[in-house]
C-alpha positions as CSV (number, residue, x, y, z in Angstrom):
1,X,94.2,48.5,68.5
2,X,92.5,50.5,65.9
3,X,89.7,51.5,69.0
4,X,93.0,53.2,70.5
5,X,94.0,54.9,67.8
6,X,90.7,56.6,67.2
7,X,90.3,57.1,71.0
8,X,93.9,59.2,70.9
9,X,93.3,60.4,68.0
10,X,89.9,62.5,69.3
11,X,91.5,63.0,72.5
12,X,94.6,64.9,70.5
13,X,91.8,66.9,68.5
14,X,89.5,67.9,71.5
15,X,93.4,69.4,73.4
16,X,93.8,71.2,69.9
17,X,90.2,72.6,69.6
18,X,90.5,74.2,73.6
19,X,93.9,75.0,73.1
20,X,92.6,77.1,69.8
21,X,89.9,78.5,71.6
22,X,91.7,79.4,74.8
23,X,93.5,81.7,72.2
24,X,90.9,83.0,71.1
25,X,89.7,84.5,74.3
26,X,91.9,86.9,75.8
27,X,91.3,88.3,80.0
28,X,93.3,91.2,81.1
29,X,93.0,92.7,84.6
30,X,94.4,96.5,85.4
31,X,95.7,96.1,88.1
32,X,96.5,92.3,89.8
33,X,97.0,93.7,92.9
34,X,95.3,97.2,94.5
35,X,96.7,99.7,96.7
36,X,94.0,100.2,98.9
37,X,93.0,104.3,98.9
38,X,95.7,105.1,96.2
39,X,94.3,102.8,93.5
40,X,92.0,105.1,91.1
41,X,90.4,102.3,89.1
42,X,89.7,98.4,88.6
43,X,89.1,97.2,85.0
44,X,89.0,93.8,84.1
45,X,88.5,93.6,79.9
46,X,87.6,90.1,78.3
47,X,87.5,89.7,74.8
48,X,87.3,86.8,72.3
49,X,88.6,87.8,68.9
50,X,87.7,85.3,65.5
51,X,90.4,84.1,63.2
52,X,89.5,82.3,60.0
53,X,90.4,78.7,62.2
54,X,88.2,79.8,65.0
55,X,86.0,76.4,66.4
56,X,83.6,78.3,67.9
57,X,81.5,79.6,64.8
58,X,79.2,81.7,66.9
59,X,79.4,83.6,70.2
60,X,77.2,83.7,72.2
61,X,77.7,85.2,75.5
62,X,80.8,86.8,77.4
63,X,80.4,86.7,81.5
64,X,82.3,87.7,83.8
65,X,82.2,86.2,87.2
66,X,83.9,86.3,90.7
67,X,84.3,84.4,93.8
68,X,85.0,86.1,97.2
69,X,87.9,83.8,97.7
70,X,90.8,82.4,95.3
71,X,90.7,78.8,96.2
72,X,86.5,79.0,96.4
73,X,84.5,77.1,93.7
74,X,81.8,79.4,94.4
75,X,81.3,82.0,91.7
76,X,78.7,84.8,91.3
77,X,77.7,87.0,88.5
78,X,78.8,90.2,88.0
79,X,78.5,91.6,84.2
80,X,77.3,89.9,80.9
81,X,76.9,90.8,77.6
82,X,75.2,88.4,74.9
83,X,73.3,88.3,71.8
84,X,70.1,88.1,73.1
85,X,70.1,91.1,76.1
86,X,72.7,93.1,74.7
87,X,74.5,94.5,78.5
88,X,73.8,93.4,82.1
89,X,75.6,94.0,85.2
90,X,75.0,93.9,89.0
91,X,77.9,96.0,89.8
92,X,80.9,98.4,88.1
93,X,80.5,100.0,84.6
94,X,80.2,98.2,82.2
95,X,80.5,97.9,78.9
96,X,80.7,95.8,75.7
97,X,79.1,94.2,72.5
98,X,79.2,90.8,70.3
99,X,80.5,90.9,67.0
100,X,80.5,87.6,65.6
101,X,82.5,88.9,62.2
102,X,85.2,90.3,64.3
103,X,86.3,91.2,67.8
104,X,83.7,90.5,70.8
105,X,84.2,92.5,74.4
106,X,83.3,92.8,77.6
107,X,84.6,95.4,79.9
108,X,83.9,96.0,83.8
109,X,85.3,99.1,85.6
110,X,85.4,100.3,89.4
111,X,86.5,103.9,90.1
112,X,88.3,103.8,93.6
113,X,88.2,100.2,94.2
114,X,87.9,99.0,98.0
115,X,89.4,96.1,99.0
116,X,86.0,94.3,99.0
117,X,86.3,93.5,95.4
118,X,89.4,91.4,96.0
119,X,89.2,87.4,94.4
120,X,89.2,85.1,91.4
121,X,87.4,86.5,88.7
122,X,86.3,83.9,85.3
123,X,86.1,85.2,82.4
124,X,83.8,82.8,80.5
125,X,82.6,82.6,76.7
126,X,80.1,80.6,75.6
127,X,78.8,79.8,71.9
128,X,78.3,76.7,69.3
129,X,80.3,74.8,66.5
130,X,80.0,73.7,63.4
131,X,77.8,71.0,64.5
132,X,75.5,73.1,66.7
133,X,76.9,71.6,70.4
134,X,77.8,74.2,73.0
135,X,81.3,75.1,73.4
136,X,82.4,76.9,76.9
137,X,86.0,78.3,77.4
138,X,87.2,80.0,80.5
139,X,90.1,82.5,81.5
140,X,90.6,83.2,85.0
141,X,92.7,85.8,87.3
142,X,93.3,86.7,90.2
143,X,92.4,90.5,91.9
144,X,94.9,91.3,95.8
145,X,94.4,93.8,97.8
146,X,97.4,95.3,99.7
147,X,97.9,98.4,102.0
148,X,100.0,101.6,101.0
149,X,103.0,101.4,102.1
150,X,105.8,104.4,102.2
151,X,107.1,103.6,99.3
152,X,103.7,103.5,97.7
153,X,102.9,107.2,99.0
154,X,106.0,108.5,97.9
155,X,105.4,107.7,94.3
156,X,102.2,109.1,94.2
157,X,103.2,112.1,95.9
158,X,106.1,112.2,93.2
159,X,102.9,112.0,90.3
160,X,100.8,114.6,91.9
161,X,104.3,117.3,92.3
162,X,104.7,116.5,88.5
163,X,100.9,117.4,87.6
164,X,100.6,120.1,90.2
165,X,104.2,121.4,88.2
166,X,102.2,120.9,84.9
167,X,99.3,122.5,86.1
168,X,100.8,125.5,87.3
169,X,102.4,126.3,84.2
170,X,99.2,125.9,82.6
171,X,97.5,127.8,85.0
172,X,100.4,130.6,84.6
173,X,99.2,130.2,80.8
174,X,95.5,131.3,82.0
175,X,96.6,133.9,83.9
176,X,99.3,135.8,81.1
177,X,95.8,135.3,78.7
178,X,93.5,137.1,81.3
179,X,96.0,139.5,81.7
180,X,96.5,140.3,78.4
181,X,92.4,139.9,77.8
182,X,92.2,142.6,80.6
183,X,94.4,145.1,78.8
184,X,92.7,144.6,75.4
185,X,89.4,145.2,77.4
186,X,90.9,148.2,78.5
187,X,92.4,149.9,75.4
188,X,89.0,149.0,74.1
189,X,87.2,151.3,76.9
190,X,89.2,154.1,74.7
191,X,86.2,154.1,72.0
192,X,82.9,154.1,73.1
193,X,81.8,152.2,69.7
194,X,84.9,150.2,69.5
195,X,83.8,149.0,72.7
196,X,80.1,147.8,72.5
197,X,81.1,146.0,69.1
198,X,84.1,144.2,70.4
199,X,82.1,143.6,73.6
200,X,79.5,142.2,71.7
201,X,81.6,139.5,70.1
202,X,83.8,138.8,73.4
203,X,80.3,137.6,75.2
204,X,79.0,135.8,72.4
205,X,82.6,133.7,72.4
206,X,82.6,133.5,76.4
207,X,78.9,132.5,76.6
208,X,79.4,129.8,74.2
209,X,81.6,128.0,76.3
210,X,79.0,127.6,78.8
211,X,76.0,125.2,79.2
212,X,72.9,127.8,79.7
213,X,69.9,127.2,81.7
214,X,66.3,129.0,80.8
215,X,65.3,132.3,82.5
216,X,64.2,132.1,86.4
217,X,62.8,134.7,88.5
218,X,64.9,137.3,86.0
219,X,68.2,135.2,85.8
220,X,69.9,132.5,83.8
221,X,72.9,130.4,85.2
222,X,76.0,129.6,83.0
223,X,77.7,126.4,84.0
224,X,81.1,126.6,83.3
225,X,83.0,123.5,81.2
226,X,84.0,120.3,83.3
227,X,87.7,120.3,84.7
228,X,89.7,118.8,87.1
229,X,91.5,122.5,87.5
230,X,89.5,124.8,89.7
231,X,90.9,128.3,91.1
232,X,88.3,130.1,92.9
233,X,89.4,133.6,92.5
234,X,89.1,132.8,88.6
235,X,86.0,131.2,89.2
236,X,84.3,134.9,90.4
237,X,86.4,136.5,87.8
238,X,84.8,134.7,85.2
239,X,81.2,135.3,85.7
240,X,81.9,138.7,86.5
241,X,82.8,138.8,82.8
242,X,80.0,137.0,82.4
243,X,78.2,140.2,84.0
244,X,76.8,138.1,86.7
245,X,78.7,136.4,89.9
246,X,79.1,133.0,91.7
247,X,75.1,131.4,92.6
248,X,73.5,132.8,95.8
249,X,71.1,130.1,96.2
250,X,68.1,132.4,98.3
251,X,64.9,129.6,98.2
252,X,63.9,126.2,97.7
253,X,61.7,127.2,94.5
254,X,65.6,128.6,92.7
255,X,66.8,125.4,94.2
256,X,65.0,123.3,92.2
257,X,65.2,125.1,89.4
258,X,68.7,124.8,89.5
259,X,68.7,121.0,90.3
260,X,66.8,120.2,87.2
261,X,68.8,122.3,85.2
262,X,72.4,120.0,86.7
263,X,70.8,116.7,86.0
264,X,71.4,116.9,82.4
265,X,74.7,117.5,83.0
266,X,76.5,114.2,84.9
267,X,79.9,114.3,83.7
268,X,80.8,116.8,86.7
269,X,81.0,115.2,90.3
270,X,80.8,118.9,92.2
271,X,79.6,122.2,91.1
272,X,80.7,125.4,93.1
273,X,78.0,128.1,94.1
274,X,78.9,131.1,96.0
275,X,78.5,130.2,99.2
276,X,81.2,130.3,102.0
277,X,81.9,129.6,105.5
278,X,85.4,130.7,105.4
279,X,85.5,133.6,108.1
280,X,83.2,131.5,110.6
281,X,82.4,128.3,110.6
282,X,78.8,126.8,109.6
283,X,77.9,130.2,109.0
284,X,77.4,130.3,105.2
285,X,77.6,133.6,103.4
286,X,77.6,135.0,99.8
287,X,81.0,135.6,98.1
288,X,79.5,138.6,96.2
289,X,76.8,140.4,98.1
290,X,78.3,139.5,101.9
291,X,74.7,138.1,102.7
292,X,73.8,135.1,104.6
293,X,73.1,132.2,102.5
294,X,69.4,132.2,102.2
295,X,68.6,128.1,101.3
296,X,70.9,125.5,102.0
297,X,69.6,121.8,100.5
298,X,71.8,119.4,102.6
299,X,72.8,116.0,101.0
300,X,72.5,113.6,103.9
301,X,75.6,113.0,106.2
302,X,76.6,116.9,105.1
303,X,78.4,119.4,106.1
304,X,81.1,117.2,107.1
305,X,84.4,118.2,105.9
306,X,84.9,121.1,109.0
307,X,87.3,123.8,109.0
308,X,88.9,122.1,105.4
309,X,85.5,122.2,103.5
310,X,84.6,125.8,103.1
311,X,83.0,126.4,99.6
312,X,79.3,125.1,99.4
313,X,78.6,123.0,96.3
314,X,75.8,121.0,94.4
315,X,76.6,117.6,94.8
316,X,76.0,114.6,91.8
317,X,76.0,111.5,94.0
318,X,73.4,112.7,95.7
319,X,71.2,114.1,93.6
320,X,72.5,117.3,93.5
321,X,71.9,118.5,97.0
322,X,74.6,120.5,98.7
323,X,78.2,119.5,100.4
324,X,80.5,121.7,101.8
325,X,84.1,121.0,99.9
326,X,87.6,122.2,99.7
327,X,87.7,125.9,98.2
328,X,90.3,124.5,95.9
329,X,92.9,126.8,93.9
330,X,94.6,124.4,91.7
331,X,94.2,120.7,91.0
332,X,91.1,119.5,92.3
333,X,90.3,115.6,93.2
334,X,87.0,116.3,91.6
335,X,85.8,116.9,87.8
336,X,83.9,120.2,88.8
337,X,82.8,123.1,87.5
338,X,81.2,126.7,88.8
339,X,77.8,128.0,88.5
340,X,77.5,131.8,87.5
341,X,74.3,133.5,88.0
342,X,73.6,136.5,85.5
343,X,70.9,138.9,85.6
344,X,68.7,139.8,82.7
């Protein structure tokens, strides 16, 4: 009888202890289910967070794992992070850290998630007791897939009129500025010394808001900041401030030059030359001296967007060689920027 008792008794304590530690570790997934081609981003976050009653004394690993199907026993690594290694992963972004006085995490992201990633995904922790043994607890959830559907374009059209509404007042903003910039350039003109002093301090201000390359063949180029708004016309007018205009890329040698000047820079997904196909297409010209593009450095697969991809562009993904993209004058689907060229 005693036996018994003791044998419920531990059984009673071991439920507590994984019912405590199951608490412990927390596994959210944004979003459950994805739209496929309207979903911008997976992120599946697991974290394990230590209370003064916590069983599991240290942690020692957070891993995140997935099976291609939901009723599958098969599982198959896909990020870690641990005492030992610090962060792993075989696919995604991650990114996370142990903290054994606090709050552990582990966080995996997919930009434009494709159906392919659809499953079970375990979040697991592992780590010791009190007495040394290995303690493993396990969250789990489950990633669908579905296809848009009418009402699922609607509302997304609905949250692109609002920020293309936004936008526009914003870019209305821009505009009333360089308007009113414009005028007090031109009441400037009225004093020759006036002029060069306020001049002087404009281009120091503009120039600082541009990442600037070393001298080339005579030239520097001024990359403009990062943003998902882009208006072309602006584009030009702003590196003719800059005293220089839109890139004309003319040979391999200012190619490259140019490349390793972008690689440092990987928070931008396109960058806009000065190049143009707009009045015939594949036959690439400069926006500022009307000359044929001398040097084109085609990414592979490219030019492929046609009659709708008329502004030639350096291209991140593949390592920075050129794409032909939408000559966009508002809200682009890109974080891009514009390369001025400017004379010395």
């Amino acid at each position: 009888m005693m036996e018994m008792c003791a044998m419920r008794y531990f059984l009673l304590l071991s439920l507590a202890v994984f019912a405590e530690l199951q608490a412990d570790l927390l596994m959210e997934v944004k979003p459950l289910d994805i739209i496929v081609g309207l979903t911008r981003q997976l992120s599946i976050n697991c974290s394990f967070i230590r209370t003064d009653i916590t069983t599991m004394v240290k942690l020692i690993s957070l891993v995140i794992t997935r099976s291609n199907e939901t009723d599958s026993q098969r599982f198959y690594y896909q990020a870690s992070v641990d005492v030992f290694d610090g962060l792993n992963n075989v696919t995604g972004d991650v990114s996370g850290l142990i903290d054994n006085r606090h709050e552990s995490y582990i966080t995996l992201t997919w930009y434009s998630p494709r159906s392919t990633l659809i499953g079970a995904y375990s979040c697991e922790a592992n780590g010791e007791n009190l007495h040394g043994q290995v303690v493993t607890v396990t969250k789990m959830a489950e990633v669908t897939a579905t296809k848009p559907d009418v009402e699922n374009l609607l509302d997304v059209l609905e949250q692109q009129s609002y920020i293309l509404e936004s936008q526009s007042s914003l870019l209305k903003l821009q505009s009333s500025q360089l308007t009113k910039l414009q005028e007090d350039l031109g009441q400037i003109s009225s004093s020759v010394n006036e002029k060069c002093i306020c001049c002087e301090r404009f281009n120091k201000s503009l120039k600082s808001k541009y990442a600037i390359s070393g001298l080339h063949n005579g030239s520097r180029y001024y990359l403009s900041p990062a943003s998902w708004i882009l208006v072309m016309k602006e584009a030009e007018a702003q590196c003719e401030l800059l005293g220089g205009y839109l890139t004309e890329v003319d040979s391999e040698d200012e190619y490259l030059f140019i490349k390793n000047f972008l690689v440092a820079y990987q928070d931008y997904e396109i960058i806009y030359t000065g190049g143009h196909d707009e009045d015939l297409e594949n036959n690439w010209v400069n926006t500022y001296s009307k000359s044929p593009v001398k040097y084109i450095k085609w990414a592979q697969g490219q030019p492929n967007e046609g009659t709708s991809g008329n502004c030639l562009t350096f291209w991140r993904d593949q390592g920075w060689t050129m794409a032909d993209n939408k000559c966009f004058q508002g809200v682009s689907q890109y974080m891009a920027g514009y390369l001025c060229e400017v004379s010395e």
